[in-house]
BATI-873784 format. One record per residue (C-alpha): x, z, y; residue in three letters. Coordinates in steps of 0.05 Angstrom, whole numbers, always signed. Layout:
- X,Z,Y,ALA
...
***
This chain:
- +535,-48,-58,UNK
- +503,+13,-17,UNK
- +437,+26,+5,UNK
- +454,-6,+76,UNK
- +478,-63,+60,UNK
- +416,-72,+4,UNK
- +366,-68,+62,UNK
- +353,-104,+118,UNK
- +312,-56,+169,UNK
- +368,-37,+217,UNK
- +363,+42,+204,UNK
- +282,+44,+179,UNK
- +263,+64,+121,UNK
- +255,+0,+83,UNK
- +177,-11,+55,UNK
- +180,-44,-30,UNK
- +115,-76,-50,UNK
- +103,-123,-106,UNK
- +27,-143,-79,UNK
- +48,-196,-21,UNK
- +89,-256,-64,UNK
- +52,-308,-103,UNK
- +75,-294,-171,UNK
- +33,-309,-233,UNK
- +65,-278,-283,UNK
- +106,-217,-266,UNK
- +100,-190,-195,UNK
- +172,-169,-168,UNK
- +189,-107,-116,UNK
- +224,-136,-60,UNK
- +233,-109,+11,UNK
- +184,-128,+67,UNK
- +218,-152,+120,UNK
- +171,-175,+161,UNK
- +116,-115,+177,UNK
- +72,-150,+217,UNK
- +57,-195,+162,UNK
- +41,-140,+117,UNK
- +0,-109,+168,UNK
- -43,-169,+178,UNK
- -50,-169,+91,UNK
- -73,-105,+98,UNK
- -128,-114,+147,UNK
- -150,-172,+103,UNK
- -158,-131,+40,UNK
- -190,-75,+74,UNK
- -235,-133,+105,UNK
- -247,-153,+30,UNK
- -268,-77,+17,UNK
- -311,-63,+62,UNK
- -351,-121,+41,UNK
- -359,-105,-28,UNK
- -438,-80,-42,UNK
- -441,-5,-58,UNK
- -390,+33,-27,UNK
- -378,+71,+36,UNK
- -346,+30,+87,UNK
- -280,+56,+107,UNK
- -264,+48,+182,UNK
- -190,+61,+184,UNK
- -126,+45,+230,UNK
- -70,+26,+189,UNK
- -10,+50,+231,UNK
- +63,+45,+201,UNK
- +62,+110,+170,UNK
- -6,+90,+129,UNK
- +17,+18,+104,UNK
- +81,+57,+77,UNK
- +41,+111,+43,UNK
- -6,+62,+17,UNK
- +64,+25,-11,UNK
- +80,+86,-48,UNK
- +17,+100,-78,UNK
- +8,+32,-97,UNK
- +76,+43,-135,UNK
- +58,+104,-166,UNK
- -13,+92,-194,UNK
- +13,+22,-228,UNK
- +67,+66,-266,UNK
- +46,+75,-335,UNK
- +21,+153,-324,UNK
- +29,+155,-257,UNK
- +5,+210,-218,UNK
- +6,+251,-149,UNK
- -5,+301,-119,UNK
- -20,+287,-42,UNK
- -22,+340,+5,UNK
- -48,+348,+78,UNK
- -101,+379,+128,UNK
- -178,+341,+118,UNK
- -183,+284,+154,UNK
- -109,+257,+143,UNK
- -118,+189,+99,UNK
- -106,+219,+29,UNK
- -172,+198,+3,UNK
- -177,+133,+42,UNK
- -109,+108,+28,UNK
- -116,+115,-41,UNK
- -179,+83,-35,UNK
- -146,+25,-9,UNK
- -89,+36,-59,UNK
- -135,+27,-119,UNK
- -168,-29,-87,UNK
- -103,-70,-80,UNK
- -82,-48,-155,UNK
- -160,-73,-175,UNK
- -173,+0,-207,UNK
- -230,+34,-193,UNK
- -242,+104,-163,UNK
- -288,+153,-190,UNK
***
């Protein structure tokens, strides 16, 4: 089996997450096929965010290329000793995405 015939996005980059299935004991990678869907999960959580007492509101459009970076850093700060190092101009996402990150993984940022 090769990577093409693994996934099932036609020639994208396929997006892993392990935050979308109802699992109760062990959540499981699996491919999203349908991106919409995660999308509209996103915009929920960030929904549930912003509504939290206490903390900055963060007012952000999650395009494709954000829900995929907030899919890897999701993945990397659940790794036992995970770490980054995120790089970009100010005003790019890096803060707010793993803001949002965090938030899904129910860590908090200080």
């Amino acid at each position: 089996m090769n990577y093409a015939e693994h996934c099932t996005t036609n020639g994208e980059d396929p997006t892993f997450v392990d935050f979308m299935g109802d699992y109760e004991t062990q959540a499981i990678y699996e491919e999203c096929t349908d991106f919409p869907k995660l999308r509209e999960y996103l915009n929920e959580k960030l929904v549930a965010y912003n509504a939290q007492p206490k903390i900055s509101k963060m007012n952000i459009v999650l395009f494709k290329d954000a829900i995929t970076h907030i899919a890897k850093i999701y993945r990397i700060i659940n790794l036992k000793r995970g770490h980054a190092f995120l790089v970009g101009v100010g005003g790019s996402g890096r803060h707010s995405l793993t803001r949002m990150s965090a938030f899904l993984s129910k860590m908090n940022v200080y």
